[in-house]
C-alpha positions as a Markdown table, in Angstrom:
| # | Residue | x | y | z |
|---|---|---|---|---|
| 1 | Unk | 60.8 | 73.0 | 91.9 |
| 2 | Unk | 63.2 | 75.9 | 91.2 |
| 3 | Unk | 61.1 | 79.0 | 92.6 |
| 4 | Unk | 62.6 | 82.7 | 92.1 |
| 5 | Unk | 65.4 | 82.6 | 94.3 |
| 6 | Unk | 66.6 | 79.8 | 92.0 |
| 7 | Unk | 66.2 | 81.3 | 88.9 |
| 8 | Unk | 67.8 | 85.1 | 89.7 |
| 9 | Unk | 70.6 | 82.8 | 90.5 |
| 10 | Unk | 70.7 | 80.7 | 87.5 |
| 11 | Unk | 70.5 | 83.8 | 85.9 |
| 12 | Unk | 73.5 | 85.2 | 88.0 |
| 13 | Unk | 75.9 | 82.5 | 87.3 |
| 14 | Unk | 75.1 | 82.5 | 83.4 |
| 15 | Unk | 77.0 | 86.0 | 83.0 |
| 16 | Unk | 80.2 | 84.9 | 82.5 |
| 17 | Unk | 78.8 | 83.9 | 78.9 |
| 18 | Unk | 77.7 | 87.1 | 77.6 |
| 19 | Unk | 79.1 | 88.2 | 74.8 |
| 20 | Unk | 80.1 | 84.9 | 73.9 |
| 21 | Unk | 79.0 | 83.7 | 70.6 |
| 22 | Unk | 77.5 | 80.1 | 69.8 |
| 23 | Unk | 79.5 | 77.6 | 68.4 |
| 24 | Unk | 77.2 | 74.8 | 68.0 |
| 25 | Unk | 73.6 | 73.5 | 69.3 |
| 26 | Unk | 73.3 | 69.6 | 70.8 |
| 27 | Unk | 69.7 | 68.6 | 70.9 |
| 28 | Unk | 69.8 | 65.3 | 72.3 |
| 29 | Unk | 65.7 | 64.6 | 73.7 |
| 30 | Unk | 63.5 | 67.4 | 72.1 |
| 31 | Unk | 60.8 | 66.1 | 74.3 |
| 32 | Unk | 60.3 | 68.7 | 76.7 |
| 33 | Unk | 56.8 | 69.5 | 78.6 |
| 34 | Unk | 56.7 | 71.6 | 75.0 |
| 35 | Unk | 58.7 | 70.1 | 72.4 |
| 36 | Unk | 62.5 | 72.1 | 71.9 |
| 37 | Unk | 62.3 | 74.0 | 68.6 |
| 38 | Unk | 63.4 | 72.2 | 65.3 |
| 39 | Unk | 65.3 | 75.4 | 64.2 |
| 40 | Unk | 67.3 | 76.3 | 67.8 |
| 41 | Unk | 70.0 | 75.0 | 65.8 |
| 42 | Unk | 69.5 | 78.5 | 64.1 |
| 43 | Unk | 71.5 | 80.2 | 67.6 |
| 44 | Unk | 74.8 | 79.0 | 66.0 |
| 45 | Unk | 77.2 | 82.0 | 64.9 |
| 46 | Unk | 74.7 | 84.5 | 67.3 |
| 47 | Unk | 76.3 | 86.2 | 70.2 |
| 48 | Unk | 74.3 | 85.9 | 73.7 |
| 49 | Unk | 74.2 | 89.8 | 74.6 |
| 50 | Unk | 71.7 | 89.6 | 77.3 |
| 51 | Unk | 70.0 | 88.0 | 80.3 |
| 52 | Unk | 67.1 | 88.6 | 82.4 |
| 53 | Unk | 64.3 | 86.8 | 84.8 |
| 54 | Unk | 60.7 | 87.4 | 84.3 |
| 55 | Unk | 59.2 | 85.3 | 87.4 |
| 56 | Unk | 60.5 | 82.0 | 86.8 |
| 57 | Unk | 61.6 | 82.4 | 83.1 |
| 58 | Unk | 64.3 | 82.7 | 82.1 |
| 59 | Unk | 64.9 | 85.0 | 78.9 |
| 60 | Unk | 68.2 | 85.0 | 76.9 |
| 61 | Unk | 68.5 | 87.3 | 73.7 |
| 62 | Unk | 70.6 | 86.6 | 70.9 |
| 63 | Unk | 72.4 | 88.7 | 68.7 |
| 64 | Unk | 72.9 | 87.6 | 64.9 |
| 65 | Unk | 73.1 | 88.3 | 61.2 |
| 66 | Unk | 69.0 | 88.4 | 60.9 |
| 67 | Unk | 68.7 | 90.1 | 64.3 |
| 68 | Unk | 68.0 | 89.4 | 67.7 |
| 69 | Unk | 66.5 | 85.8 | 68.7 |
| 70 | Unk | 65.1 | 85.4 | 72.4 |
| 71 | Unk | 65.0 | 82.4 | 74.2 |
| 72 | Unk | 62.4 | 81.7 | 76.7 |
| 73 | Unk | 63.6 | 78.9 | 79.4 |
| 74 | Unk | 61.7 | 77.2 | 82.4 |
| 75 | Unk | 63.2 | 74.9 | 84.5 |
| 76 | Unk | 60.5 | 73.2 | 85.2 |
| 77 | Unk | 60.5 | 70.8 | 88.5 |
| 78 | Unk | 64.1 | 69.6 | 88.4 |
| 79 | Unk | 65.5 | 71.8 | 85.8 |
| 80 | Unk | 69.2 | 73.3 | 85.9 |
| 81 | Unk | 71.3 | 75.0 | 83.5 |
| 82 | Unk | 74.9 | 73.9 | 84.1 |
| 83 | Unk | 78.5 | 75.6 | 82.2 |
| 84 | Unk | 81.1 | 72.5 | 82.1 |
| 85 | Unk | 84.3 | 72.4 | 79.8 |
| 86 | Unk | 84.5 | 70.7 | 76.3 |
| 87 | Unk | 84.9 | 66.8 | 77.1 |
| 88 | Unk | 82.7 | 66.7 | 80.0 |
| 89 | Unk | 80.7 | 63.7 | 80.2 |
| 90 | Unk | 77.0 | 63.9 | 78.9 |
| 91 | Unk | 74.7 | 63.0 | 81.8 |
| 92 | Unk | 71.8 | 60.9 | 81.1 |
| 93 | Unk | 69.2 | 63.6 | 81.5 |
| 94 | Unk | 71.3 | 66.5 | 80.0 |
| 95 | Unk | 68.8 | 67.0 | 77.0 |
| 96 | Unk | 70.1 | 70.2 | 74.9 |
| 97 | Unk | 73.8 | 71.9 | 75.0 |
| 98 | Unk | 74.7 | 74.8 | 74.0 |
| 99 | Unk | 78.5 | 75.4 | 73.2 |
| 100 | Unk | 79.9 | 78.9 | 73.3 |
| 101 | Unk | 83.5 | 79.9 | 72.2 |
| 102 | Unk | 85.1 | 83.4 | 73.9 |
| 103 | Unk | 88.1 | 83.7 | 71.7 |
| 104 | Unk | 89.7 | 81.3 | 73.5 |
| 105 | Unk | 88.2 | 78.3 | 75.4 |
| 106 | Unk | 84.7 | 76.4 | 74.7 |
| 107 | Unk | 82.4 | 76.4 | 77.8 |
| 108 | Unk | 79.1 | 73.9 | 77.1 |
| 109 | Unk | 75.8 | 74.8 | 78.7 |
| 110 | Unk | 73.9 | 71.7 | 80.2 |
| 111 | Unk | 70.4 | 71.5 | 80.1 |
| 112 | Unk | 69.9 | 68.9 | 82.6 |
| 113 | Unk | 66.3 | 67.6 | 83.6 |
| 114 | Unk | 65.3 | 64.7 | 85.5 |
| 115 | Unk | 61.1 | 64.7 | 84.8 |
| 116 | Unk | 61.5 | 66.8 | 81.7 |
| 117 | Unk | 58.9 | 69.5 | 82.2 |
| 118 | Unk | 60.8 | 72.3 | 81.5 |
| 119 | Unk | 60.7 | 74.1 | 78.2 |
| 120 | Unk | 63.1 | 75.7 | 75.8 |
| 121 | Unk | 60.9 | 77.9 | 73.5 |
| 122 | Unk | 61.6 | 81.4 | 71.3 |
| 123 | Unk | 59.7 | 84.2 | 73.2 |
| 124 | Unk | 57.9 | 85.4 | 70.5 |
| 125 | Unk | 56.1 | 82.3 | 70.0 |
| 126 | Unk | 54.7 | 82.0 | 73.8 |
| 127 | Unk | 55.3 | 85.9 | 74.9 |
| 128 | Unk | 51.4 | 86.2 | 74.7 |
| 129 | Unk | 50.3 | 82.8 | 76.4 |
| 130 | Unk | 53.2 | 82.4 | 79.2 |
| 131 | Unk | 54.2 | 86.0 | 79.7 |
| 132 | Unk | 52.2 | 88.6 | 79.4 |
| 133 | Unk | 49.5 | 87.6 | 82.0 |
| 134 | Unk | 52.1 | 87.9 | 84.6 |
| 135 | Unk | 52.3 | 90.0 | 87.6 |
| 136 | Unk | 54.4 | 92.4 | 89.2 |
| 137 | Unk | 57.8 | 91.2 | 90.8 |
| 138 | Unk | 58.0 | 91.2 | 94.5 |
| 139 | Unk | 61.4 | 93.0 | 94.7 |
| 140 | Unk | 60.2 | 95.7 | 92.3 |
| 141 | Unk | 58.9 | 99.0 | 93.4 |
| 142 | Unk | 55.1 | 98.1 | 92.2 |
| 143 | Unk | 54.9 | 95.6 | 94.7 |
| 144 | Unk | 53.6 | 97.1 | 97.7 |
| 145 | Unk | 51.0 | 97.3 | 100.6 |
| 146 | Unk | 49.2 | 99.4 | 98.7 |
| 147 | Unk | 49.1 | 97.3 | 95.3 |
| 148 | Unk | 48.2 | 94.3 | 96.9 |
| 149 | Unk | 45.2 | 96.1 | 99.0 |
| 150 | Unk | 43.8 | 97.1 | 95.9 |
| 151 | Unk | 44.0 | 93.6 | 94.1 |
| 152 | Unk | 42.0 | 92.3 | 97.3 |
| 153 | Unk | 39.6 | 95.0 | 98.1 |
| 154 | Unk | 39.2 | 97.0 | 94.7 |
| 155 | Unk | 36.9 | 95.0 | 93.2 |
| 156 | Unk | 33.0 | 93.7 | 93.3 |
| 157 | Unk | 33.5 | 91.5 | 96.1 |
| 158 | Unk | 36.7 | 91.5 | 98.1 |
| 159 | Unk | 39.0 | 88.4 | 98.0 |
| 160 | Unk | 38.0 | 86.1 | 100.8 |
| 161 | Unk | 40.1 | 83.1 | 99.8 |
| 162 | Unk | 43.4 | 82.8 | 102.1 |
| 163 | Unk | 46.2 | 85.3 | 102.1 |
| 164 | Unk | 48.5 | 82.7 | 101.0 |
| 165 | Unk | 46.7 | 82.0 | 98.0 |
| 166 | Unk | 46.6 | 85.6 | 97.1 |
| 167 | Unk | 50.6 | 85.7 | 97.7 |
| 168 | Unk | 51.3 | 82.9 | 95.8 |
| 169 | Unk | 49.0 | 84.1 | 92.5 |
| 170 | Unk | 50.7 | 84.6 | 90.0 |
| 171 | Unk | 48.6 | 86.9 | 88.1 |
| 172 | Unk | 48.9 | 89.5 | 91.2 |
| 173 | Unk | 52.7 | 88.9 | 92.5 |
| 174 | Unk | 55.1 | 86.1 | 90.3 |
| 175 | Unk | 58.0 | 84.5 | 92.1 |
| 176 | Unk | 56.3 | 83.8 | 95.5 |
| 177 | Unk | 56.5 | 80.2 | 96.0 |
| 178 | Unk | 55.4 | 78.2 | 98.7 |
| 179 | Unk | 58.6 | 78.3 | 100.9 |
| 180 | Unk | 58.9 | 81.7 | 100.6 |
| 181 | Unk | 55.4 | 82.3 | 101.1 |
| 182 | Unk | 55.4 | 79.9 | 104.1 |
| 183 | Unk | 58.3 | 81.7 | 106.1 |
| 184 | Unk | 56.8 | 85.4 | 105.0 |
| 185 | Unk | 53.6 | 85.0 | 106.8 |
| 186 | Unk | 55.0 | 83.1 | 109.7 |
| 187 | Unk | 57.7 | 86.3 | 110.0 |
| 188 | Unk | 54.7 | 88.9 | 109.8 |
| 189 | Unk | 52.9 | 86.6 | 112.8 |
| 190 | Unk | 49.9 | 86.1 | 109.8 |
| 191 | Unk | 48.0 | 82.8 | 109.8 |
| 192 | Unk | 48.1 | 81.1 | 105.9 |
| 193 | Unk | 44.5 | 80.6 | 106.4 |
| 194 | Unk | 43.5 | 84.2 | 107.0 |
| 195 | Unk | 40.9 | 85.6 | 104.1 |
| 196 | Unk | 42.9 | 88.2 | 102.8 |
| 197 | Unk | 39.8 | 90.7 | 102.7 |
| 198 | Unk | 40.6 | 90.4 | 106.8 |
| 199 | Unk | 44.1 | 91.7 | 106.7 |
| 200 | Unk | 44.7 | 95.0 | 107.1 |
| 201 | Unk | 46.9 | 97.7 | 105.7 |
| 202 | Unk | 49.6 | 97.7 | 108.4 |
| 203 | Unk | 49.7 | 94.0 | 108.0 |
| 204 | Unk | 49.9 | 94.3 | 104.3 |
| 205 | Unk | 53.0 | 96.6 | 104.8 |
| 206 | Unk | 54.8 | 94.0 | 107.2 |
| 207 | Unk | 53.9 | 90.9 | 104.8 |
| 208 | Unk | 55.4 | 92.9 | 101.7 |
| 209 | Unk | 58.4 | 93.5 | 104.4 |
| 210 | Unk | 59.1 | 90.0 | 104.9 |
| 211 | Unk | 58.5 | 88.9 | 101.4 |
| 212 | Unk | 61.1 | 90.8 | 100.1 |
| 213 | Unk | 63.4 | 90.1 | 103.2 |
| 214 | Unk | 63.0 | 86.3 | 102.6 |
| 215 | Unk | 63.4 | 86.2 | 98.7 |
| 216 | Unk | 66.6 | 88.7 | 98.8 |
| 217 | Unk | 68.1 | 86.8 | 101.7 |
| 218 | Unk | 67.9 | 83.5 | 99.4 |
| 219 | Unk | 68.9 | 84.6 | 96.4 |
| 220 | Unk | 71.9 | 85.9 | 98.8 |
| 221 | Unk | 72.6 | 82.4 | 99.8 |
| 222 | Unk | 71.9 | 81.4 | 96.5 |
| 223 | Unk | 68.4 | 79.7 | 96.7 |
| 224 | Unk | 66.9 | 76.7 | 98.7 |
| 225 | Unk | 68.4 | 73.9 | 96.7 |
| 226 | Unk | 65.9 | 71.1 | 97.3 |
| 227 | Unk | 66.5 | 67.8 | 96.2 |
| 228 | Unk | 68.3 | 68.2 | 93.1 |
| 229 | Unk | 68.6 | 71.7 | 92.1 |
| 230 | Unk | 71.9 | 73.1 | 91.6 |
| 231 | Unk | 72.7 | 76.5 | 89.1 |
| 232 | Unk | 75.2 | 77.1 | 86.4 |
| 233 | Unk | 78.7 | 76.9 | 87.8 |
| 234 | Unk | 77.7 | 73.6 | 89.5 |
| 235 | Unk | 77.1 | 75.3 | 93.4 |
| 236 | Unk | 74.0 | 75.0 | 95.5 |
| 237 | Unk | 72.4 | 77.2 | 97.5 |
| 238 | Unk | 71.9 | 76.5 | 101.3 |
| 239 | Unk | 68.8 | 79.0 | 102.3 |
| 240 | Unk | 66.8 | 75.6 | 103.2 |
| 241 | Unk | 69.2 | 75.8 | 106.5 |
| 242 | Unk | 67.9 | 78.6 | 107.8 |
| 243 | Unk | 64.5 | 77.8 | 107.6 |
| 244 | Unk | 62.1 | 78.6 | 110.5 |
| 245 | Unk | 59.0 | 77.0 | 110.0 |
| 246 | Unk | 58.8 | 75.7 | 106.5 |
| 247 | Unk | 59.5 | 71.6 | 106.7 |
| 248 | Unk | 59.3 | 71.6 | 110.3 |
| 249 | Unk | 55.7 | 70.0 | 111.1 |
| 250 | Unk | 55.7 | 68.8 | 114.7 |
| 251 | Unk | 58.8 | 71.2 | 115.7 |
| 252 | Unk | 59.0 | 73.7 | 118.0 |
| 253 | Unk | 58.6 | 77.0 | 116.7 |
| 254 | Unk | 61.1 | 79.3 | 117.2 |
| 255 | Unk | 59.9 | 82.1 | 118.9 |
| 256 | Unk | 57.5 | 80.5 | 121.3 |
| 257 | Unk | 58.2 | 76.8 | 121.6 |
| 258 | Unk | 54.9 | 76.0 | 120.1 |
| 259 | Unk | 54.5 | 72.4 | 118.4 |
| 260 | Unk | 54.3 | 73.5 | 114.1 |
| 261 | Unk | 51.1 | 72.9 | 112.8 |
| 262 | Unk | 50.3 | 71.9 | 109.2 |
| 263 | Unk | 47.3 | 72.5 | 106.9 |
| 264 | Unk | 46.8 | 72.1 | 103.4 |
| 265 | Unk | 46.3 | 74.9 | 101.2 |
| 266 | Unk | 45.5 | 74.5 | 97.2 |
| 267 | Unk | 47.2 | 71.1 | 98.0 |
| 268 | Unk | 50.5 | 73.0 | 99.3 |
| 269 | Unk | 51.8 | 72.3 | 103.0 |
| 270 | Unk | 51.5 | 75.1 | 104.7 |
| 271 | Unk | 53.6 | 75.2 | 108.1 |
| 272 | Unk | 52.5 | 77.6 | 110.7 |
| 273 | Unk | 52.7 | 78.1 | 114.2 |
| 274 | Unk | 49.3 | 78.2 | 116.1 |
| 275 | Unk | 50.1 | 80.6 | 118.7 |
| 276 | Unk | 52.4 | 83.6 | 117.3 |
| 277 | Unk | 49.8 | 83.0 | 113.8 |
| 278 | Unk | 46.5 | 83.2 | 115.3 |
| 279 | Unk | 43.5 | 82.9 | 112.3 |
| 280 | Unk | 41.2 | 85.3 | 112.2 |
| 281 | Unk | 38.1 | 84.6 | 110.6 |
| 282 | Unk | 35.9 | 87.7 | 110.5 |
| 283 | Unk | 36.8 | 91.5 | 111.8 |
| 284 | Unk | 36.8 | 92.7 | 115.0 |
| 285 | Unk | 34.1 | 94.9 | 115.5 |
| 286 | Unk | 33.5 | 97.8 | 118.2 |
| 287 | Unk | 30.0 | 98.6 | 119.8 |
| 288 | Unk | 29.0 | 101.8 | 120.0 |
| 289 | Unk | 27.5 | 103.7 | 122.4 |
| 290 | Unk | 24.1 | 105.8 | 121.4 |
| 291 | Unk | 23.7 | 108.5 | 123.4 |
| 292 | Unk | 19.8 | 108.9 | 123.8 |
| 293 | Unk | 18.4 | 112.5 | 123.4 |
| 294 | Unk | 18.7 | 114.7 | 126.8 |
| 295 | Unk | 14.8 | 115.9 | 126.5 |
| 296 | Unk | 13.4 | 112.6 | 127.1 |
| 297 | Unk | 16.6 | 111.3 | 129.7 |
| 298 | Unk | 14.9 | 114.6 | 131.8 |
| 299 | Unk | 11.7 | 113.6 | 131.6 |
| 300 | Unk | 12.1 | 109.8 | 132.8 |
| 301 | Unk | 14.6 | 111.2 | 135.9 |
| 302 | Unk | 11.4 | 113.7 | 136.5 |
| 303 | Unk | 9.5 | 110.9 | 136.9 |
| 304 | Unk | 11.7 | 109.2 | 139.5 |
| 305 | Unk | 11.2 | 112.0 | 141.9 |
């Protein structure tokens, strides 16, 4: 499934069309995991004037004679958005192109999908069910130690399930998926199975580190490119080569030499090495010493003597 890294890139390589202005809408299998709008045919004549990723969506906004249109696009599991010239061959699972004309050459948008569970959908009509639920974005200054203490601990009863859960939520943080999420915790030494109410602060601050770290470095080398997946201008990322534990059950890991261990979490494979990831399952706590009242510590040496 395209996961962030993915989609920032998608969104990347779709630039060269702004400010191009739609010359005609192909909708060759309007059934999508929602079905494709009768009226998209409405984008022709509009100018695209802007792009932008909200988690995994992405959003493009139209310009035209009745005002701004917005289209709201997932990619579902196998999803891409592809640019080729006029007179490229239509693939078999290239379900909807768009056709936009510069001034002086025709570039056609594929929407290419495999399983067809991706969507095409006007914003306006799904803003409130798909969108507005969402949480912060992990490269965004809101998303920090801090924010995610508060999500676990502020609350009635802290947030015992595992961290990686908590990570991956997408009410809390959107774009974490379970690669990313996978090599963040092994890089801040944190065990997936750790109840988040158990991690501390510090941690928290290193996890937020890494995150960031892993999800900037593949949108870098332009995203993980499993299975099928490639992004507009036809290139593929290679991220999934530098991989350090994600994939790699029964491997050695590659700080330690410790065999990979995999659990399931939520049904996700969760890679993790047992050693540099130790799980913790309640907190450490310190005994004090009670220092018993001098008076009657006197009177039980006087009666020694």
């Amino acid at each position: 499934m395209p996961e962030l890294p993915e989609v920032q890139t998608t969104a990347t390589s779709l630039q060269p069309l702004l400010n191009q202005t739609v010359e005609k809408v192909s909708v060759f299998q309007p059934k999508l995991r929602w079905a494709v709008p009768d009226d998209l045919v409405s984008l022709r004549d509009y100018q695209l004037i802007d792009i932008e990723r909200r988690a995994k969506y992405l959003i493009l906004t139209f310009k035209g004679a009745a005002g701004q249109k917005k289209l709201l696009i997932h990619l579902g599991m196998s999803g891409s958005l592809q640019q080729h010239p006029v007179g490229f061959d239509k693939r078999k699972h290239d379900h909807v192109i768009l056709t936009f004309n510069n001034g002086k050459k025709l570039t056609q948008l594929h929407y290419h999908d495999p399983r067809r569970f991706g969507m095409l959908l006007w914003l306006e009509d799904y803003e409130d069910k798909l969108i507005t639920h969402l949480g912060v974005e992990p490269l965004s200054e809101d998303f920090s130690a801090d924010y995610l203490y508060h999500h676990i601990h502020n609350r009635k009863k802290p947030i015992e399930r595992p961290i990686k859960s908590v990570i991956m939520a997408q009410e809390i943080v959107v774009g974490v998926g379970n690669i990313y999420a996978t090599e963040s915790l092994f890089l801040s030494k944190i065990h997936p199975l750790t109840p988040a109410h158990l991690i501390s602060h510090e941690q928290l601050t290193t996890l937020v580190a890494h995150i960031r770290q892993v999800l900037q470095t593949s949108i870098e080398k332009g995203g993980s490119t499993l299975k099928d997946f490639t992004v507009a201008d036809g290139q593929t990322g290679y991220f999934q080569q530098t991989l350090l534990v994600y994939g790699h059950k029964g491997g050695d890991c590659p700080s330690c030499g410790t065999a990979i261990e995999n659990v399931k979490i939520n049904q996700r494979a969760s890679t993790f090495c047992p050693t540099c990831q130790p799980l913790i399952t309640r907190k450490k706590t310190v005994k004090k010493s009670v220092k018993k009242p001098l008076k009657k510590t006197a009177q039980k040496i006087a009666a020694l003597l």
